[in-house]
N, C-alpha and C positions, 0 to 999 in steps of 0.2 A: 704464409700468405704473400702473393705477389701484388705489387701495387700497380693499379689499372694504368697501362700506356707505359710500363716501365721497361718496354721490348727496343723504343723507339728513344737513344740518346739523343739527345738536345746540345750542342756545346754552349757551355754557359761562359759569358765572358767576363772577367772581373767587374767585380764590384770599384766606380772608383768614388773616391770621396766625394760626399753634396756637398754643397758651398754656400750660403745664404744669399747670393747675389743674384741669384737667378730663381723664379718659382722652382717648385720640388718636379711640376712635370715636365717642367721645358726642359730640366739638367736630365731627367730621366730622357726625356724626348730626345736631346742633343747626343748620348751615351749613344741611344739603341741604333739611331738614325747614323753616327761614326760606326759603327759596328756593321751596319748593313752595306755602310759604302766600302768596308775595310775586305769585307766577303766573308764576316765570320758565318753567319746565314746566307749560302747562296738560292737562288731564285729555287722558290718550290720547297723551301724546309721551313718546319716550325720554328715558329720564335718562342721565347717561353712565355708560359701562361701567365695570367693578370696574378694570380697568386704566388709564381715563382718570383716574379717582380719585386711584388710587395716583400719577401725574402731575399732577396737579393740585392735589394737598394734601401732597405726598410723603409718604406711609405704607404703608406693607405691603398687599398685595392680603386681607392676614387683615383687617386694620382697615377698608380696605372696607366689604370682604362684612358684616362685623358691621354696620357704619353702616347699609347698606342693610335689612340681615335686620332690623333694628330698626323702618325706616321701614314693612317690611312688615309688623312684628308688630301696628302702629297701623294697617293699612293707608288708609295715604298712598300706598304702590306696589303693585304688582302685579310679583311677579317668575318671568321664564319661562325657562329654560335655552335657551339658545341666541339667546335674542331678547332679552332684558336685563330691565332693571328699567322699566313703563312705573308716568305718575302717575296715581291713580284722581282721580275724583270727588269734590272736598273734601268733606263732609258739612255741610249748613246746617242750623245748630244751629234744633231744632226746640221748642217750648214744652214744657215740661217738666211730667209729671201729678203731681200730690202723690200719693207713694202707701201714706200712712194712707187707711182706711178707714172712717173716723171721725173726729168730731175728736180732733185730737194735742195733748196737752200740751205737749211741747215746741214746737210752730210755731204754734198756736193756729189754726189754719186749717181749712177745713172742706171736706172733698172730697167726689165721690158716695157717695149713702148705700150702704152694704152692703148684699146680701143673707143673711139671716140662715140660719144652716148648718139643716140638715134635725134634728128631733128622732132623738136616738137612740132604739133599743127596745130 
């Protein structure tokens, strides 16, 4: 018997040790989240499932699912019922606008001029 989805390799990245300093899902969180910025998943592959996890880091399929739901609330994954968690598209950090409108006191800087609001009547 072949086991269902076992066409589709996954690279699983070591396991590294928990540490009691941090909760169980943020070290899981912190792992997966190095691992996606490292490219072991690049954009558009499976990440492993809430149950490979729980094998793979030994924790509760709740500690999981949190680790995960976290990656997506950054979205770094994209997660779908039944077809798992895929990784998105890292974001390339893009130049950043100053956005006073004016010059700023605090930054001394000087961005595009304003346009000036409509007279009241």
């Amino acid at each position: 018997m072949s086991a269902v989805g076992a066409s589709t390799a996954r690279p699983s990245p070591p396991s590294p040790p928990l540490t009691p300093l941090a909760p169980l899902y943020h070290q899981v969180y912190a792992a997966l989240r190095d691992n996606l910025l490292a490219g072991v998943w690049p954009a558009g592959s499976l990440l492993p499932s809430e149950r490979e996890l729980c094998e793979l880091y030994g924790v509760s399929r709740i500690t999981a699912r949190k680790a995960l739901q976290q990656l997506a609330d950054e979205r770094l994954v994209s997660r779908r019922q039944g077809l798992g968690s895929v990784a998105n598209v890292l974001p390339v950090s893009a130049p950043s606008r100053h956005p006073c409108p004016a010059p700023c006191r605090r930054c001394s800087r000087m961005s595009r001029p304003s346009v000036p609001a409509p007279p009241v009547v």
